[in-house]
Each structure stands twice: as C-alpha cells, then as structure tokens.
VOMI-186499 format. One record per residue: x, y, z of N, C-alpha, C in turn; residue in three letters. Coordinates in pm, whole numbers, plus 50000, padded with zeros to 5 digits. Example, Ala and Ser with C-alpha at 12.3 -4.5 7.8 and 13.67 -1.06 7.14 Angstrom:
VOMI-186499
513194943150780512304955050780513204967050780ALA 512854977550708513674989450714512905000350787SER 
***
This chain:
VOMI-186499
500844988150000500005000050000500885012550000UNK 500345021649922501435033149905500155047949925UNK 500515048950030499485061150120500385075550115UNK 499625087450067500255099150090499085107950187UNK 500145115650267499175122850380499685137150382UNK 499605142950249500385159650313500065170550449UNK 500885172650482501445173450607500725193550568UNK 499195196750620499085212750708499985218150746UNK 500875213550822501815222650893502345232450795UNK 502735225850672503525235950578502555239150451UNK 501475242950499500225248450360500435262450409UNK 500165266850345500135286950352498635287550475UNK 499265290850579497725296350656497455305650626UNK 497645320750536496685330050505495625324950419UNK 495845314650340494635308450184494455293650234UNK 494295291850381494625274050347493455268050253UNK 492045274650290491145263150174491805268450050UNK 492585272250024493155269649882493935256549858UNK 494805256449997495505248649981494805233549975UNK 493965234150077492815220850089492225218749941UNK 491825229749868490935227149760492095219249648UNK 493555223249647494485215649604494855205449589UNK 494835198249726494605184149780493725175949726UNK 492575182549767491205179549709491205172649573UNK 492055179249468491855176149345493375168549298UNK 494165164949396495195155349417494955142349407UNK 496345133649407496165116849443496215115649570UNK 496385127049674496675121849818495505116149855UNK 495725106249997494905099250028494375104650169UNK 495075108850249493975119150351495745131050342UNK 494495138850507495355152450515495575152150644UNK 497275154950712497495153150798497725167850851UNK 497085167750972496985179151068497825177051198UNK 498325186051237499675182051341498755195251440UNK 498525190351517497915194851673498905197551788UNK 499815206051810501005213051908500425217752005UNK 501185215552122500405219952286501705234452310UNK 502555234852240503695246852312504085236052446UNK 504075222052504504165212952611504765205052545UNK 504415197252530504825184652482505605183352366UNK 506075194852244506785198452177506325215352185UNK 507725221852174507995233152138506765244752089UNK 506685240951999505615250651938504665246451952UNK 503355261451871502165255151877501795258451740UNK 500355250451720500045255051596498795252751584UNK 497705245951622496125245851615495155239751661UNK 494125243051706492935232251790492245227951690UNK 490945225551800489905213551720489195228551653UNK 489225243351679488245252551531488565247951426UNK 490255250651426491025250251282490755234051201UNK 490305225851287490445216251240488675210151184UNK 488235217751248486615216151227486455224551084UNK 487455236351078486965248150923487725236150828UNK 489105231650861489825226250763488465210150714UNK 487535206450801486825194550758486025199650681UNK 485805208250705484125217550602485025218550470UNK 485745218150454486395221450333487225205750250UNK 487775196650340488345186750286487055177650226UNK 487865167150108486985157950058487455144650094UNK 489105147150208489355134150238489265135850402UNK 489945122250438490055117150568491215124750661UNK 490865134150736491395142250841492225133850914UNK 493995130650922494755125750938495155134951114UNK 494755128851186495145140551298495815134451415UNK 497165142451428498595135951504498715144751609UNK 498085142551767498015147651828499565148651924UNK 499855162251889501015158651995501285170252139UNK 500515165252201499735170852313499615165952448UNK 500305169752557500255164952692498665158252700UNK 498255147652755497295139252791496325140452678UNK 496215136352601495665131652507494135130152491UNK 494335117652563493165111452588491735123252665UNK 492405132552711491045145052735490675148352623UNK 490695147852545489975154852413490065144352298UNK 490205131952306489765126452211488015129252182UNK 487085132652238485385134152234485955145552122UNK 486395155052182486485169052115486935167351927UNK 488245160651934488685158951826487775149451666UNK 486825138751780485875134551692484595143351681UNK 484515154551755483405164351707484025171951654UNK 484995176651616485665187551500486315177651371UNK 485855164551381486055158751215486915149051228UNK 487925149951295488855138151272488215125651248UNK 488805117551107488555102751098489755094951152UNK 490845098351188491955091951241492425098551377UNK 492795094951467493255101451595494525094951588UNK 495785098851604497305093351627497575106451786UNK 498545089951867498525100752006499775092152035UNK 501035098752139502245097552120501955091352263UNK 502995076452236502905065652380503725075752409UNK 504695083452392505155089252536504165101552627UNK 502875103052592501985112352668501015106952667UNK 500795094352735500125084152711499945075952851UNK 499495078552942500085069153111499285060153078UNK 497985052652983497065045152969497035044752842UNK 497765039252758497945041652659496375031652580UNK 496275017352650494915010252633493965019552620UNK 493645021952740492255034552748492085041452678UNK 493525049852621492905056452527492655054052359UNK 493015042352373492985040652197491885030952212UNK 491545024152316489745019752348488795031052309UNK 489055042652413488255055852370488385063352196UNK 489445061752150489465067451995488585057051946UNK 488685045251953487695040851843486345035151882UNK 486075042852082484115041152057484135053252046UNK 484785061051979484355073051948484575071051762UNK 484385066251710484305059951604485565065051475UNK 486565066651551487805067051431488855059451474UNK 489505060151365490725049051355492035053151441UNK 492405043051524493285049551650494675046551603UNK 495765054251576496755053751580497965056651736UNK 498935052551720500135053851816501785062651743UNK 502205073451814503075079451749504415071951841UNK 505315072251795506715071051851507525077851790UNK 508435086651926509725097751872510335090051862UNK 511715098651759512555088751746513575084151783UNK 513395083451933514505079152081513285064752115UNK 512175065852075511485056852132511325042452070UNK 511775032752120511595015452051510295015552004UNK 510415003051882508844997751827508604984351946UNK 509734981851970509624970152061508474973452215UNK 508834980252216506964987252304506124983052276UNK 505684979852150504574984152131503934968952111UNK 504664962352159504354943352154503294942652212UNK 502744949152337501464943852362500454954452352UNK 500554958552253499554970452232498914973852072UNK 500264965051986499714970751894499174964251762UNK 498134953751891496654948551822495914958751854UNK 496014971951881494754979551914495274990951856UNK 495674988851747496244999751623495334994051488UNK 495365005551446494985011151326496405012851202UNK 497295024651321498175022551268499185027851374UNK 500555028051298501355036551380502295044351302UNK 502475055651390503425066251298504545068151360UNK 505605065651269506775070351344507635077851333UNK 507855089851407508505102151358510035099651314UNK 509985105851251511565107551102512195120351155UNK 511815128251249512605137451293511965140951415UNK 513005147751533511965151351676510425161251630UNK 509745155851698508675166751653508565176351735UNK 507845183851694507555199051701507955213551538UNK 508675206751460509085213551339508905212851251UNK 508055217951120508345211150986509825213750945UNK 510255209150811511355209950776512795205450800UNK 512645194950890513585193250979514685177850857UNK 515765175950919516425158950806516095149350892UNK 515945143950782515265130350812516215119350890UNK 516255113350972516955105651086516965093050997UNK 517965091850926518485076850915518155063550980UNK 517805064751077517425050651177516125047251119UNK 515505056751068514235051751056514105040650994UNK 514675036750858514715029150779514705011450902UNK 515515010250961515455001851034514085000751149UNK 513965011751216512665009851270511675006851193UNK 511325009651069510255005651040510084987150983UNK 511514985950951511804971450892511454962851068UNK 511624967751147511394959151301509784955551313UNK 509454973851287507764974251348506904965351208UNK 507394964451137506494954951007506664938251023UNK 507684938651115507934924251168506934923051274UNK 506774933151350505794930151501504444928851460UNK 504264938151329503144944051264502474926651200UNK 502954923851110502714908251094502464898651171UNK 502804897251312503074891351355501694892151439UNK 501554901551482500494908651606498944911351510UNK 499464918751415498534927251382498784928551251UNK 498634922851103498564928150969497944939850887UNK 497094935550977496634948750922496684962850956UNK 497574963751018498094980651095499034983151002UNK 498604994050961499195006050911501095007950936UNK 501665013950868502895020150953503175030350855UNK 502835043750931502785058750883504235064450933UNK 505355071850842506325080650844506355097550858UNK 506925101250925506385112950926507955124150938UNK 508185133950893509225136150942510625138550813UNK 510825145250705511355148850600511495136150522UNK 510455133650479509935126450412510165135250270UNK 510515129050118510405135350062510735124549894UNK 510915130849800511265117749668512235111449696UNK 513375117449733514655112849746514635101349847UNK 513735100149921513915086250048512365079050036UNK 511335078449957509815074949962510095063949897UNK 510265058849834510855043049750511325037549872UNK 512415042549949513015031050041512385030350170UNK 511385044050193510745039550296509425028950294UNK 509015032450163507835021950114508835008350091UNK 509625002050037510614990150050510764985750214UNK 510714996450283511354988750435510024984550478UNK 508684990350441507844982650492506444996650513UNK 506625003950518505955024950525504555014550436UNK 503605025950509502555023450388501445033250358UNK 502295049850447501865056850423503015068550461UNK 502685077650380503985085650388503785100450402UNK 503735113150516503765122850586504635131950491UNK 503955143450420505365154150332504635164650337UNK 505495170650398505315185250386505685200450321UNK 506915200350390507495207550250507495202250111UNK 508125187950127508245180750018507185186449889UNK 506185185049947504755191349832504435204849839UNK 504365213549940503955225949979505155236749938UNK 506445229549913507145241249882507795236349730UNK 506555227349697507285222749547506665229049455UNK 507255235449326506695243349159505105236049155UNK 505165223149186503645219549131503795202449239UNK 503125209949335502215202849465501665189749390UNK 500895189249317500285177749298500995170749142UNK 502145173849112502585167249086504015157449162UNK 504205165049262504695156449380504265151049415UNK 502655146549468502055140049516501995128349451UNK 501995127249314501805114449211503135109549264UNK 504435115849201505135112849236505575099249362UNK 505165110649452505575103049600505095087949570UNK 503535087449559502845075249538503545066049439UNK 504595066449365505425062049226505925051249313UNK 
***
C-alpha cells in the first residue's frame, strides 16, 4: 500500500482552503493535521476550530497527530471537530489502552506515534489495538527538519511486530519525508507517507504527490 498524507503544517495559513481545495483535486489519500500543545513539543500551531473549518472544506480523511500532553482529554472533542483518524504519542500516554479503546468508541481509527528515541519494541502488547502507527523521522515539534536515518530500520522491526500481532496496521512516516527517500521507505515496509514541505514548497504540489505515490 502506498498512502500519501500531506502534512498542514507547511500549507500557507493566510489561503489554506486553497491549499485544501488543492489536495482535494490531488492523488493524496487523507490530510494530515499536526495538533501542538507549546508542552509536549515546542511550538504551537492549532485546535479542534482550525480543524473543524479545515473538515468543512476537505473531501478526504482528516489525518490528525496529536502531539499534546494527555491526550486522551479530548479525544470526544477531536471526533466532534472531524477527525477520521486520531494518532497520540505513547510517550503522553500513562494509559495508553484506554485511550485508543476511547478513539475508536468514538468511532475513528486509533493510531500510536513514537519519537525517534522511542523503541517499536513497546509496542508488543499494544499494537493489536492499532489502526496504525506513525513514526517520527525527525523530533517533533518542526516542519522541515532531516530526516533521521534510523528510521529505515525501525520501520523494517515494526512490520515484523506488525505481521506478527497485527497485519493489518498501518505504519505511517512522518518527518522529511520527501522523493529522494519514499521508494526506500515504502521498501522497508511504510505504507503511508507524511510530506510537507516536500509538496507545499514544490513548483507543482500535485505533481509531487503522484510522484511520492510512484
């Protein structure tokens, strides 16, 4: 499976339904929204409004990577402002069960994030109760940032656990993602792939997007 999720963070916020209406008429397969507490990473960047105007406007599946001290308080919130996917980082996570029980009776697809100091090997007894998992390609809190080499190996581990536990979970990249490394992250095992600049600061956006999917 070869999944593209362009990455909000780096769309122009003065025109974003431009940028959405862009998408819109793209090969991407949803749109990933990055949710910042100024806590739990560095910056901030948007709640459940921005994310409720950005649904009135999308024609896909609201990709939303919460990276936000306790989580699990606002999963209700996040499925009343649109999200079809909830992703929430085991390290802000003290119940990490509970809350990915709660993402999906709240009826979306529950993902698990891991930085990239954090093992897939964690996630052995947990991640039959994935959807999917994403694993950051650079510390978060930044767009634009290089892409961490290790990844390639983490994801070749977590597609081993992934088989093993759970086939049908997802494993989402996130993190300078871009042409130059999307072949080998889809080869190590990726089956959906996080770009941001990559598309948003490219001559022609949606022809990156085909691209990526190549």
């Amino acid at each position: 499976m070869k999944l593209v999720s362009p990455s909000l963070l780096s769309a122009n916020f003065g025109n974003l339904q431009h940028d959405i209406e862009m998408l819109n008429r793209s090969e991407c397969d949803w749109l990933h929204v990055d949710v910042m507490d100024g806590v739990f990473v560095p910056n901030i960047s948007f709640g459940q409004p921005i994310v409720k105007h950005i649904k009135f406007h999308a024609k896909k599946p609201l990709d939303v990577h919460l990276m936000i001290v306790d989580p699990g308080r606002y999963v209700a919130d996040f499925a009343e402002a649109g999200a079809d996917i909830l992703t929430v980082h085991y390290e802000a996570c003290t119940h990490l069960d509970r809350v990915l029980h709660s993402i999906r009776d709240h009826g979306m697809k529950a993902g698990v994030v891991l930085n990239p100091a954090t093992s897939v090997e964690l996630l052995e007894d947990s991640v039959q109760l994935c959807d999917l998992v994403l694993l950051m390609s650079v510390n978060p809190g930044f767009g634009g940032q290089k892409f961490i080499e290790n990844t390639y190996s983490k994801v070749r581990r977590l597609r081993a656990i992934c088989d093993r536990k759970n086939p049908q979970c997802l494993i989402e990249v996130d993190g300078g993602v871009n042409l130059q490394n999307a072949s080998a992250l889809y080869e190590a095992g990726a089956d959906v792939l996080v770009a941001g600049n990559a598309v948003f600061k490219s001559d022609d956006p949606v022809l990156t997007i085909h691209q990526l999917k190549q």
